[in-house]
ZAKE-790950 format. One line per field, with one value per atom (N, C-alpha, C, CB): chain; atom name; y, z, x. Coordinates in Angstrom, 3 decimals. Each point is the difference from the previous one (the first is absolute). Glycine has a CB too. Example, Ala and Ser with C-alpha at 12.3 -4.5 7.8 and 13.67 -1.06 7.14 Angstrom:
2
c = c(A;A;A;A;A;A;A;A)
a = c(N;CA;C;CB;N;CA;C;CB)
v = c(-5.690;1.190;1.200;-1.173;2.223;1.190;1.090;-0.628)
w = c(7.800;0.000;0.000;1.246;-1.966;0.060;0.730;-2.145)
u = c(13.190;-0.890;0.900;-1.892;1.542;0.820;-0.770;1.184)
//
This chain:
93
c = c(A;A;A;A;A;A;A;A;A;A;A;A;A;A;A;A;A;A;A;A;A;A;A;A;A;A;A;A;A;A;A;A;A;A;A;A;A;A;A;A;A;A;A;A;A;A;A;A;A;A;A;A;A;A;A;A;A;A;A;A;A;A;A;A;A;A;A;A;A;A;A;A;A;A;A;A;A;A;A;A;A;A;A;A;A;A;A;A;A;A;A;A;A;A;A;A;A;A;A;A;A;A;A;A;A;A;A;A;A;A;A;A;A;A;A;A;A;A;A;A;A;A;A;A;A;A;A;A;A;A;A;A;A;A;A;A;A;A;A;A;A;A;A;A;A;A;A;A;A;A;A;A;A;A;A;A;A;A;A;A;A;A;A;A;A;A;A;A;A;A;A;A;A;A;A;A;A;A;A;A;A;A;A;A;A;A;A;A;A;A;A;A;A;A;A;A;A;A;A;A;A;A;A;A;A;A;A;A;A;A;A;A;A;A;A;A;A;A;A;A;A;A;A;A;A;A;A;A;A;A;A;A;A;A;A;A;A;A;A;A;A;A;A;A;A;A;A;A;A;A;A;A;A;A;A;A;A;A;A;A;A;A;A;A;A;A;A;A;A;A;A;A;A;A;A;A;A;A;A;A;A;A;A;A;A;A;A;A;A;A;A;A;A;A;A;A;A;A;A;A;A;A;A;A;A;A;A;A;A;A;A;A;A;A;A;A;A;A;A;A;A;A;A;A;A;A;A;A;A;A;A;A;A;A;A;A;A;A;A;A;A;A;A;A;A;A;A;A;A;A;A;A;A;A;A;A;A;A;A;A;A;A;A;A;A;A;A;A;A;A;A;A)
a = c(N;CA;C;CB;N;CA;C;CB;N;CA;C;CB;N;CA;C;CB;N;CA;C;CB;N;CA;C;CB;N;CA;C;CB;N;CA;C;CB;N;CA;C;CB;N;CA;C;CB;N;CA;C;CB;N;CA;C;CB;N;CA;C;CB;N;CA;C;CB;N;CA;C;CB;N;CA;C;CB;N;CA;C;CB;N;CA;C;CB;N;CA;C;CB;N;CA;C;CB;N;CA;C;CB;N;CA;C;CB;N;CA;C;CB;N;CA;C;CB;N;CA;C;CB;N;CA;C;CB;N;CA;C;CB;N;CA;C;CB;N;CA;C;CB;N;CA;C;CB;N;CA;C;CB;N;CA;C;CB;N;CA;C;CB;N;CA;C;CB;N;CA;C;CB;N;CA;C;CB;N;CA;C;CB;N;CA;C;CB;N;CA;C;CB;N;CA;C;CB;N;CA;C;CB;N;CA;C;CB;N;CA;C;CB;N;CA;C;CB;N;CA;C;CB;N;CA;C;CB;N;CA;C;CB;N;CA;C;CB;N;CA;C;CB;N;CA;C;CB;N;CA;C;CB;N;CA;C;CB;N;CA;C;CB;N;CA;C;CB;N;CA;C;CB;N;CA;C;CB;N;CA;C;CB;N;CA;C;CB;N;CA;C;CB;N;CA;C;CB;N;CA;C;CB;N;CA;C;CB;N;CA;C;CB;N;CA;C;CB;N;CA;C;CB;N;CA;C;CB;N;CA;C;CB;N;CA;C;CB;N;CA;C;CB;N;CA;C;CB;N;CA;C;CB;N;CA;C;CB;N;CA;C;CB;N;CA;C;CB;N;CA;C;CB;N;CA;C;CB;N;CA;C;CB;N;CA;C;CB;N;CA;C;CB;N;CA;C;CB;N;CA;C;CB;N;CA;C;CB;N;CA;C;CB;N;CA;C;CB;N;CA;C;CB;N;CA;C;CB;N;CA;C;CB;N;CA;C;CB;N;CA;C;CB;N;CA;C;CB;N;CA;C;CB;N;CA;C;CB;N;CA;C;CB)
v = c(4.757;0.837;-0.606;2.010;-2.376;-0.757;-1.415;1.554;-2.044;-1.560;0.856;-2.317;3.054;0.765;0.179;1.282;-0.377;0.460;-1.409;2.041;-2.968;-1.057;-1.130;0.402;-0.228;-0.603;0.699;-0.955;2.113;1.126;-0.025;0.917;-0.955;-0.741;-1.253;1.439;-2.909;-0.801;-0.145;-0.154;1.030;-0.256;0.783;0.133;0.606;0.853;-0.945;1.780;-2.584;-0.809;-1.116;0.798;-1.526;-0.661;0.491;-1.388;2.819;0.585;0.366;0.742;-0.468;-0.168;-1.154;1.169;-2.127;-1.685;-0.371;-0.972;0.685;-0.953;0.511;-1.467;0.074;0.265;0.563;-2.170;2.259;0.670;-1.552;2.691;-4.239;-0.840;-0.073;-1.172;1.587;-0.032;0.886;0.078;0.965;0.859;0.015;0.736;-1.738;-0.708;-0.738;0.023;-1.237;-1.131;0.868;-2.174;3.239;0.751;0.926;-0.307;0.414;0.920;-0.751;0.853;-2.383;-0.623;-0.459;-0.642;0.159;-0.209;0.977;-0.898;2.317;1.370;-0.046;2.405;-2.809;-0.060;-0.972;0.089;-1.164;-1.233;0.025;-1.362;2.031;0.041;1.234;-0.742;1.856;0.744;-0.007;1.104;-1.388;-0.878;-0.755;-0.662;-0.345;-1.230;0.431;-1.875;3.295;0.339;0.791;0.565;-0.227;1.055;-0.645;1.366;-2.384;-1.218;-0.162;-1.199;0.893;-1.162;1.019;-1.159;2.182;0.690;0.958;-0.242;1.190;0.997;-0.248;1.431;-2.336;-0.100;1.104;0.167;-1.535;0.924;1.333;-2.378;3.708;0.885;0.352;0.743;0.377;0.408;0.973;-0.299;1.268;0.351;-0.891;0.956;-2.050;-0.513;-0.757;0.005;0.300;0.130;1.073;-0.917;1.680;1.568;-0.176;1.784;-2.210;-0.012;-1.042;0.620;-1.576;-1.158;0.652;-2.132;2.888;0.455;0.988;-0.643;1.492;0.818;-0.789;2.344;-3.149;-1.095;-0.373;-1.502;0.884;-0.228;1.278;-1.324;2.430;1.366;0.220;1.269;-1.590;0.588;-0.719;0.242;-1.585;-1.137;-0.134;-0.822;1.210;0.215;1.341;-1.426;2.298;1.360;-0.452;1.619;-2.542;0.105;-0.969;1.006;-1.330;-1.148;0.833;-2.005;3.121;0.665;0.841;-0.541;1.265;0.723;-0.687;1.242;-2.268;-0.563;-0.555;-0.370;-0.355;-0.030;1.067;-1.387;2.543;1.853;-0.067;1.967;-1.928;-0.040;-0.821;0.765;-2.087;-1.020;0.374;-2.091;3.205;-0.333;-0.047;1.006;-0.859;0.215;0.576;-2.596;2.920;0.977;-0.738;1.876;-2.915;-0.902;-1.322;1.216;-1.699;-1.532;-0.510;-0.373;-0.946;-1.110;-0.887;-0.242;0.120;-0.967;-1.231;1.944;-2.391;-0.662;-1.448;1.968;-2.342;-0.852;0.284;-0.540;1.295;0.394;-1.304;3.168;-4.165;-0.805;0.899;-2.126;3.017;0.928;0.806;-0.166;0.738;0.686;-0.811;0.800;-1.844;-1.388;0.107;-1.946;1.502;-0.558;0.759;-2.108;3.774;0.947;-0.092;1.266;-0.810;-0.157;1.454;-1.917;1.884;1.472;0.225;-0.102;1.538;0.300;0.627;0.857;-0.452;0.347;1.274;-1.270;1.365;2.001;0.630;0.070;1.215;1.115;0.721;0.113;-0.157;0.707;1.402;-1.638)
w = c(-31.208;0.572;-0.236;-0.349;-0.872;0.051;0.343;-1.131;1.600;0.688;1.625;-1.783;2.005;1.504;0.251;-0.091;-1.067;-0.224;0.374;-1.956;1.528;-0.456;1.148;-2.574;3.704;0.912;1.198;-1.061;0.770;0.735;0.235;-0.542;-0.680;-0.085;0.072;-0.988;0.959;0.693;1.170;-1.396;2.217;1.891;0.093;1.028;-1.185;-0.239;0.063;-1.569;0.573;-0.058;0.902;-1.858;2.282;1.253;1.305;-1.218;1.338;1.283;-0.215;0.625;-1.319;-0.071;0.577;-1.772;0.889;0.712;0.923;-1.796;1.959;0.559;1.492;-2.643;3.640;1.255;-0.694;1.943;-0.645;-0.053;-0.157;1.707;-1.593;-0.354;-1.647;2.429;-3.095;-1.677;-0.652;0.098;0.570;-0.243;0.134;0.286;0.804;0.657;-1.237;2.424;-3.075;-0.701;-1.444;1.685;-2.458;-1.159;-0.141;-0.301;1.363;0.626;-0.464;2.332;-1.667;-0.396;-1.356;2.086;-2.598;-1.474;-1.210;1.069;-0.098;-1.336;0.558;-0.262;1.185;0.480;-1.033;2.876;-2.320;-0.711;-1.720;2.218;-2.997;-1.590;-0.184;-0.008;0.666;-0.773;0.124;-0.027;1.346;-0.005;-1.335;2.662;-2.244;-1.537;-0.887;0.487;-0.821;-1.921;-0.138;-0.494;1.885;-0.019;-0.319;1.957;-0.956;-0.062;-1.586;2.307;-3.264;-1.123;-1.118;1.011;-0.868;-1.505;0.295;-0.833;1.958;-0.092;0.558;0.122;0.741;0.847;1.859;-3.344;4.040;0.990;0.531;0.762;-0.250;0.162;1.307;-2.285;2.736;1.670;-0.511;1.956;-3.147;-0.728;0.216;-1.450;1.210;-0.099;1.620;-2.710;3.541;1.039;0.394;-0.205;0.389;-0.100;-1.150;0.362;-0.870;-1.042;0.581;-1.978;2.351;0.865;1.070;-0.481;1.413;0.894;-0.304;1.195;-2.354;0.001;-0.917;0.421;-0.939;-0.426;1.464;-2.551;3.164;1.868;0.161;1.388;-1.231;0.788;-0.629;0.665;-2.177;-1.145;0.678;-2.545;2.468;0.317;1.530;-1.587;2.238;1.609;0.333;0.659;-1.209;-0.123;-0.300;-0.405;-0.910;-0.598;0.485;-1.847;2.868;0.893;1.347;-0.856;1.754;0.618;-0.281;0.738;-2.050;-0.447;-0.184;-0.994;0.822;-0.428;1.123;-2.035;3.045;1.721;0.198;0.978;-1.072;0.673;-0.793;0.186;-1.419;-0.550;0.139;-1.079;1.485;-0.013;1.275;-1.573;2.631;1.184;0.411;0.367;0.478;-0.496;1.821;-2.512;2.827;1.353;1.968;-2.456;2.007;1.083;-0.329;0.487;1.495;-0.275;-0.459;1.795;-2.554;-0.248;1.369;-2.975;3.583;1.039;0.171;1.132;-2.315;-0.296;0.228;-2.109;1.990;-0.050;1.592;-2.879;3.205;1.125;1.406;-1.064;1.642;0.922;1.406;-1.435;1.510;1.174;0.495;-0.488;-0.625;-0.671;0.446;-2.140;1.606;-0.111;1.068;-1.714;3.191;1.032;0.864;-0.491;0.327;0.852;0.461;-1.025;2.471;0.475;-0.282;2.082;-3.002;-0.357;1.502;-3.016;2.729;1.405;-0.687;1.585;0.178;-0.300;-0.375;1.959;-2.449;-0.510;1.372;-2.999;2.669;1.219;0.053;0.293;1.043;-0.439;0.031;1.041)
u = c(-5.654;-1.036;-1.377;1.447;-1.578;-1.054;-0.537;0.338;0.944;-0.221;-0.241;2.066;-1.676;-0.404;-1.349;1.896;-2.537;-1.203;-0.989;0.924;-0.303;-1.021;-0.205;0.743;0.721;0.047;-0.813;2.072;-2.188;-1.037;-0.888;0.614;-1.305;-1.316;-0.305;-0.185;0.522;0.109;-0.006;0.559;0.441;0.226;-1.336;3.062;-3.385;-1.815;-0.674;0.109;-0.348;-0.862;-0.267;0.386;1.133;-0.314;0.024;0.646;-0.533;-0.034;-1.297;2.324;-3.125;-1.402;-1.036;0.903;-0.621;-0.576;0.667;-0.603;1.981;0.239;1.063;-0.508;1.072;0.351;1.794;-2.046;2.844;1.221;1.001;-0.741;0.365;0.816;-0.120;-0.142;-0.940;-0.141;1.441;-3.179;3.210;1.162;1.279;-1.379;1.852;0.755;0.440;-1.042;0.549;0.244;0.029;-1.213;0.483;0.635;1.104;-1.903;2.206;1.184;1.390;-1.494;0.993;1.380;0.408;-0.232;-1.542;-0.217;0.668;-2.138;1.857;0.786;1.672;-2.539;2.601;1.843;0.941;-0.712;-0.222;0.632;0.026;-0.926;0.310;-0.813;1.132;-3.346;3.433;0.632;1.387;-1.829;2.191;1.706;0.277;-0.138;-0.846;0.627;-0.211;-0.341;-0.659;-0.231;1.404;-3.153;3.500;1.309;1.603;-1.524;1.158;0.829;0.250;-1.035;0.437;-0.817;0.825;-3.159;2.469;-0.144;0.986;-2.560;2.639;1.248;1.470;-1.867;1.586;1.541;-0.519;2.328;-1.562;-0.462;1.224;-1.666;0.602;0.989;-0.313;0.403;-0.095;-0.715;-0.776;1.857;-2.288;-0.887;-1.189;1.662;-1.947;-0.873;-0.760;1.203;-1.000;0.176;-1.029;2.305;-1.723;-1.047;-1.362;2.565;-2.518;-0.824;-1.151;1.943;-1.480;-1.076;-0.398;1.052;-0.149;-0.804;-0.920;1.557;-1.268;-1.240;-0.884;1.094;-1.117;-1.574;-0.451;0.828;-0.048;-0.634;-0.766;2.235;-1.414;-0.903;-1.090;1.768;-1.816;-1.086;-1.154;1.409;-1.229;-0.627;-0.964;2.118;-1.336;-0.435;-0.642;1.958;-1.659;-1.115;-0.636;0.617;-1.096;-1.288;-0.522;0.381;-0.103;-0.537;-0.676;2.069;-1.174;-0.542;-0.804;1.342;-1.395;-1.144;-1.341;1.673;-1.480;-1.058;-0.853;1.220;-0.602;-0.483;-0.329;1.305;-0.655;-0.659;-1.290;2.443;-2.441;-1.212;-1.183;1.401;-1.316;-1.258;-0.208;0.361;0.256;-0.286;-1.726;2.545;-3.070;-1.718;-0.028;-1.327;2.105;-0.048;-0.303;-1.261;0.345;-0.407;0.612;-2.180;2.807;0.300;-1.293;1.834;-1.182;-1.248;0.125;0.113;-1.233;0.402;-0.919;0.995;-1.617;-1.172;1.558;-2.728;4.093;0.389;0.672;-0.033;0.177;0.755;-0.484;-0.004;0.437;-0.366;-0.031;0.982;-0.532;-0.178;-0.878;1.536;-1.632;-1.030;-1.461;1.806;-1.939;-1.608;0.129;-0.255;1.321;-0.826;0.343;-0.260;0.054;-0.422;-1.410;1.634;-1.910;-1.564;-0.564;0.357;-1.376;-0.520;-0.661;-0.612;0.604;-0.182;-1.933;3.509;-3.747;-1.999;0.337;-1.803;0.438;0.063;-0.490;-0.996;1.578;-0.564;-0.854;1.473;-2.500;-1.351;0.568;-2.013)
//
């Protein structure tokens, strides 16, 4: 429960800063780490199985919470190329 807790806050934290491939590549990082600690130290069971996937779910909430949260309400479109070479139009008297 508390390796959950902690993966929670983590996916938070990069669903805060960062894009949806960052999440992608720790996703596999907590797949692969807790198989082999499972692998390593207990013996593998189909118990442990369930158990990785909910570090994934822990992990990926706190990744979507954390995107819901940094949201800031307006696109940024200061990078947007579509966006730049629109022709502003005149104002109306």
């Amino acid at each position: 429960m508390i390796i959950a807790a902690l993966l929670f806050i983590s996916g938070a934290a990069l669903g805060w800063r960062f894009n949806a491939p960052v999440i992608l590549i720790t996703s596999i990082a907590v797949f692969f780490c807790s198989m082999s600690m499972f692998a390593m130290f207990i013996g593998f069971e189909p118990l442990q199985i369930l158990i990785t996937f909910a570090y994934l779910i822990a992990h990926q909430s706190g990744y979507l919470a954390g995107a819901y949260f940094s949201y800031k309400g307006e696109p940024d479109h200061k990078d947007d190329v579509l966006y730049q070479n629109q022709i502003p139009r005149p104002a109306r008297l």
